[in-house]
C-alpha positions in Angstrom: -1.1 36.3 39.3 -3.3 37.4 36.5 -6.3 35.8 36.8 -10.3 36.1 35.2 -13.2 33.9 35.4 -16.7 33.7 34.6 -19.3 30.9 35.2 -22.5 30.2 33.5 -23.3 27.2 35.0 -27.4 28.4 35.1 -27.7 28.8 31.5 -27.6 26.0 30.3 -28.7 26.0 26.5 -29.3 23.0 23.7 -27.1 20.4 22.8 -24.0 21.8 24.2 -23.5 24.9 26.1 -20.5 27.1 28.1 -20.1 26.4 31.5 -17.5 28.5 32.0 -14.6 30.5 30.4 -11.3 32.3 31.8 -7.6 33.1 31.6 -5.0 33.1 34.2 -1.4 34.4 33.7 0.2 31.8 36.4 3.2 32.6 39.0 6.2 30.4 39.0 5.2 26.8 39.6 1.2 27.8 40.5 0.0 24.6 40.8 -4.3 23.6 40.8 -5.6 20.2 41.6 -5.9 17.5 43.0 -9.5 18.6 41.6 -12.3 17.3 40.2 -15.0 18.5 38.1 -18.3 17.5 36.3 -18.2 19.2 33.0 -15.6 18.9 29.7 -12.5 21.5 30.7 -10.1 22.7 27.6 -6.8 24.4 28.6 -5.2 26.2 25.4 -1.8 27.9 26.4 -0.7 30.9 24.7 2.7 31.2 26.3 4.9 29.5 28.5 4.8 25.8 29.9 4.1 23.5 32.4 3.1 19.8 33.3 -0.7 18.0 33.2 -1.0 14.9 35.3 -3.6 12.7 34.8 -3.7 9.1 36.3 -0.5 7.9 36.4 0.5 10.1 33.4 2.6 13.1 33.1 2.7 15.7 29.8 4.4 18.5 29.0 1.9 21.1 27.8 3.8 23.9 25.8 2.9 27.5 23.9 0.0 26.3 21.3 -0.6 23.1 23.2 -3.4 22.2 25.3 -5.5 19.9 27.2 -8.9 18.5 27.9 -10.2 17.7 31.1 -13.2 15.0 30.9 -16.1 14.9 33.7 -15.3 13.5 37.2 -11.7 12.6 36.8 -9.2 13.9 39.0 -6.5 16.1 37.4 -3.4 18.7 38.7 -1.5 20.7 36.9 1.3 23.2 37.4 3.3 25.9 35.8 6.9 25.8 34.8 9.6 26.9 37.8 10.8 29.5 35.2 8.7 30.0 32.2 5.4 29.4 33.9 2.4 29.5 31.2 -0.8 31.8 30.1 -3.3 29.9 29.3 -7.3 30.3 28.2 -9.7 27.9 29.0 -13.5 27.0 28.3 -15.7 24.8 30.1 -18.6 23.0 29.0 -21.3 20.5 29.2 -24.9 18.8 27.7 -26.1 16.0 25.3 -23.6 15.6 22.8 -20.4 17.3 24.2 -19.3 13.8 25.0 -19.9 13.0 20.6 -17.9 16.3 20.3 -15.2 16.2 22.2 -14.9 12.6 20.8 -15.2 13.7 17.1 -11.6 15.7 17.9 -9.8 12.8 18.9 -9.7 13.3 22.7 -9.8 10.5 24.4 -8.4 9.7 28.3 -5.3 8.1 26.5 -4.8 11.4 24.3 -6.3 13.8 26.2 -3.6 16.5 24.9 -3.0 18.7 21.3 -1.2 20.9 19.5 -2.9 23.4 17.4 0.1 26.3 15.5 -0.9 26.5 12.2 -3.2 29.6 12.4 -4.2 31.5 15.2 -8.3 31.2 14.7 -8.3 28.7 17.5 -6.6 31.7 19.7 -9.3 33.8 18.7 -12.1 31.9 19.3 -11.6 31.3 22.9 -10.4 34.8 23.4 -14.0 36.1 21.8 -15.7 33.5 24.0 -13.7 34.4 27.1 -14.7 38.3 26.8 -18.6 37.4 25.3 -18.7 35.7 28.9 -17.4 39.1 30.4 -20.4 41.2 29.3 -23.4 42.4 31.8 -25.7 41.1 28.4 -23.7 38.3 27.2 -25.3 35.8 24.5 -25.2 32.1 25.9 -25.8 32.0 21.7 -22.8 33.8 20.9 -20.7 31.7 23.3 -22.1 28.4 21.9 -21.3 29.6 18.7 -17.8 31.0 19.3 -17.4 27.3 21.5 -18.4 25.1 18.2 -16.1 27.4 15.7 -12.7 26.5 18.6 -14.0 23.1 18.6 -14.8 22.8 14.8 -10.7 23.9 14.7 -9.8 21.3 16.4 -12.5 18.7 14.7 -11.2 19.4 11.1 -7.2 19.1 12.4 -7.8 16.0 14.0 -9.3 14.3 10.5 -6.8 15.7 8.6 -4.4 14.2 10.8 -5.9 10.4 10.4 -6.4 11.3 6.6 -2.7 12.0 6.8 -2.2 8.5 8.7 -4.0 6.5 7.3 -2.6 7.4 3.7 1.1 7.0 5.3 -0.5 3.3 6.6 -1.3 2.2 2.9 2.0 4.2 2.1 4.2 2.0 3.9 2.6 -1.5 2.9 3.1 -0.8 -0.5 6.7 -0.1 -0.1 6.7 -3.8 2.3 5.3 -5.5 -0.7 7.5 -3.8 -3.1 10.9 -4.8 -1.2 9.6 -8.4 -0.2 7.2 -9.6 -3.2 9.5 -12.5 -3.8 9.5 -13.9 0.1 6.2 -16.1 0.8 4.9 -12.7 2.9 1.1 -12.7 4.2 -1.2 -10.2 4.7 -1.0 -10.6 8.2 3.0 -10.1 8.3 2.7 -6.4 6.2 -0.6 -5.3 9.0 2.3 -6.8 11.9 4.9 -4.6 10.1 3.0 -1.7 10.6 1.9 -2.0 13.9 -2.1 -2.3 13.1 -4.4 -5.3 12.7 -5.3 -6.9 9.8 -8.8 -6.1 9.6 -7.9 -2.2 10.0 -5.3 -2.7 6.4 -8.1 -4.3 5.0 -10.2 -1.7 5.0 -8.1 1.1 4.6 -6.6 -0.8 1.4 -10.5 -1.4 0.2 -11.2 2.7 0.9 -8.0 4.1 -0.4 -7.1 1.6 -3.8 -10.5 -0.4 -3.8 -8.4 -3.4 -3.4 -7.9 -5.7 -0.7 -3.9 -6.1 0.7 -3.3 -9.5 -1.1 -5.1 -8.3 -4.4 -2.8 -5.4 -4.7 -0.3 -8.1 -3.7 -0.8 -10.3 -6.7 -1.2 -7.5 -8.7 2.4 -6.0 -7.9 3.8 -9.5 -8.5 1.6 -10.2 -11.7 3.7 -6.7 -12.9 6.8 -7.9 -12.0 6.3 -11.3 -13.8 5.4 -9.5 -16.9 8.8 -7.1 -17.2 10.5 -10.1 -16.7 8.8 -12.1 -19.8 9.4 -9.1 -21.7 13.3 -8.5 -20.6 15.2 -12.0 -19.6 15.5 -15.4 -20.5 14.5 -16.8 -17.3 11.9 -19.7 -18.1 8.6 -19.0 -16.9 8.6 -21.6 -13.5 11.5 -19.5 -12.8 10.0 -16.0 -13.0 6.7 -17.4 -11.1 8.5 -18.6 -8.6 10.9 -15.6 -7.8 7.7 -13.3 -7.9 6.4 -15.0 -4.8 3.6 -17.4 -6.7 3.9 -20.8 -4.6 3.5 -22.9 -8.6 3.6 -22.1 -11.7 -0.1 -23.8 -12.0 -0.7 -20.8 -9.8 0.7 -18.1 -11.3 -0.5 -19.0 -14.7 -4.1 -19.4 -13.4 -3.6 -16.1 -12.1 -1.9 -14.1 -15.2 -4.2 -15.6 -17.3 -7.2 -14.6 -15.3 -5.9 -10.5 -15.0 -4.8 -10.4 -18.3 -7.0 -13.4 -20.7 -4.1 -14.1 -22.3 -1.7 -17.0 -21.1 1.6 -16.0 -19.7 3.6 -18.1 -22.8 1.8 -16.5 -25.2 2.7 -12.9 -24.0 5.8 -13.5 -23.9 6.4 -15.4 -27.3 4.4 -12.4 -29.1 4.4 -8.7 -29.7 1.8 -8.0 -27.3 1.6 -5.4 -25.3 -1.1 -5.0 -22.1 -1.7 -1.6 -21.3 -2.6 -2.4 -17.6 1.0 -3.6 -17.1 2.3 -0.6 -15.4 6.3 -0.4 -14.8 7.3 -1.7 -11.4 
């Protein structure tokens, strides 16, 4: 077993600061823990595999995977039978690691990542890890080299909600798109998708500055006017179809976006440039 560690549990420094940093190149099916500690713990593994168990939970932590350890909770872990990992890892503590650590999406329900697009995160702990080796090492340098691995994993983890919450509003447009003519509520597109209603709300409000039934009517409002342009339908009949519950109601509401009554649009040569295709 290959195997180097260095504490710094005496210096503490600041907000945050190193409480220690090492690497171990584990045996076949090296196994630590039951064990418990009282400071953040990240694993990153640069080869290999093996299992984390936390709680009553089991993962599978793999080459440019890792895991966090949080304060006081009881963790194992062990390497694969016969690709056993290599892992780094840093320790650390102090007033706002908690506000950290939260601020890269680490929680005890996703206390686990995957980090391949680069390999800056690789070289950060590795520069902490040997900064730690030195007779006249920096608890500065560390700190620094810590917040640059953790400011890796900070900008990942927005991007990834960025990413979510854009596939979110994504996926409720397309719900409204293929059900606009069914009596569908707000509440039934947030069920859909597996989030509250509240939660759509806002995203809706931050991403098309539009609430979820606004952007409703809107799509239906469209709808309605393609089809006064190109059919014969009557106009009850086209409110109707496009999901208005009357006609009182849908000409309130076309006559409110547009300040022109539906009949009237559709018995002249008008044409509303905020009428986008369907």
């Amino acid at each position: 077993m290959d195997f180097d560690f260095h504490n710094n549990k005496a210096q503490s420094f600041g907000d945050i600061c190193v409480v220690d940093a090492g690497y171990e190149k584990c045996p076949s099916g090296h196994s630590f823990g039951p064990y418990r500690r009282d400071y953040y713990l990240i694993h990153f593994v640069m080869e290999g595999k093996g299992k984390y168990y936390f709680g009553d939970k089991e993962y599978t932590i793999e080459k440019d995977c890792g895991f966090i350890i949080f304060p006081e909770d009881i963790t194992t872990y062990t390497a694969d039978i016969t690709d056993p990992w290599y892992y780094y890892w840093v320790g650390f503590n102090g007033a706002k690691a908690a506000d950290l650590v939260s601020s890269c999406g680490f929680t005890k329900e996703n206390p686990v990542f995957k980090y391949d697009k680069d390999i800056f995160l690789k070289e950060q702990i590795k520069l902490l890890f040997h900064q730690s080796k030195k007779m006249d090492f920096n608890n500065l340098t560390m700190t620094g080299y810590l917040y640059l691995f953790l400011s890796s994993l900070y900008r990942q983890h927005e991007q990834l909600v960025k990413d979510r919450v854009q596939d979110y509003v994504d996926r409720a447009i397309v719900y409204i798109q293929n059900h606009f003519t069914k009596d569908i509520t707000v509440e039934m597109i947030a069920k859909n998708l597996f989030i509250s209603r509240s939660y759509l709300f806002r995203i809706f409000k931050s991403h098309l500055n539009m609430s979820p039934s606004e952007h409703l009517q809107e799509y239906r409002l469209d709808k309605a006017c393609v089809l006064l342009k190109q059919s014969s339908h009557n106009i009850t009949d086209i409110a109707l179809y496009c999901g208005f519950k009357s006609v009182s109601l849908f000409c309130k509401a076309f006559k409110k976006k547009f300040s022109i009554s539906a009949l009237k649009f559709r018995n002249n040569n008008i044409t509303l440039t905020s009428i986008k295709e369907p």
